[in-house]
N, C-alpha and C positions, 0 to 999 in steps of 0.2 A: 465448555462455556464459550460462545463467539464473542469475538473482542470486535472492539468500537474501529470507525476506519480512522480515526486521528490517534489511537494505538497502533496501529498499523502503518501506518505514516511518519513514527517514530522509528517503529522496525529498520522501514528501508532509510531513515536518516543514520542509524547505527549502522546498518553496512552499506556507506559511503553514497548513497542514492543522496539528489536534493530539489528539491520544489521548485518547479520550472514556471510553472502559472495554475491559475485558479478559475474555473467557473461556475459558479452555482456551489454546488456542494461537491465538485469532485477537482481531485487537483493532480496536477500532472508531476509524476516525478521520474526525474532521467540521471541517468548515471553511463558515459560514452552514450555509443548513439541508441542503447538502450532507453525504451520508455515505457509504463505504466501507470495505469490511471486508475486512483484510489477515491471510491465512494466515500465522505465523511457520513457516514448515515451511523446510527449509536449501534447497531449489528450487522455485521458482515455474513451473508449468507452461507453455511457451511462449506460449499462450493468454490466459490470466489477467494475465501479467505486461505483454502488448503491452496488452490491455483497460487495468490500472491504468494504465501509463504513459499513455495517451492521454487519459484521464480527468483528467489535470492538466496533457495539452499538452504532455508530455517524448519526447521521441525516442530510443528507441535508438541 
């Protein structure tokens, strides 16, 4: 089941990522000079969502 982008959003708030800025519906989160920009849309494209999570080493 794809999760929402503001469960996702929480994800990388749980390993140490934090909300840099905001526009429109997608919001920037950085953690060092890493960065990644999370869609707030209610489904994450099955795609996208396996990319974030890998991005911070989480598994479905």
């Amino acid at each position: 089941m794809p999760i929402s982008g503001k469960e996702m959003k929480k994800i990388y708030e749980k390993h140490g990522w934090r909300e840099l800025r905001q526009k429109g519906s997608h919001v920037i989160m950085g953690k060092g000079e890493d960065r990644e920009t999370i869609p707030l849309h209610k489904e994450l494209k099955k795609g996208l969502e396996s990319y974030l999570l890998k991005r911070i080493g989480e598994k479905k």
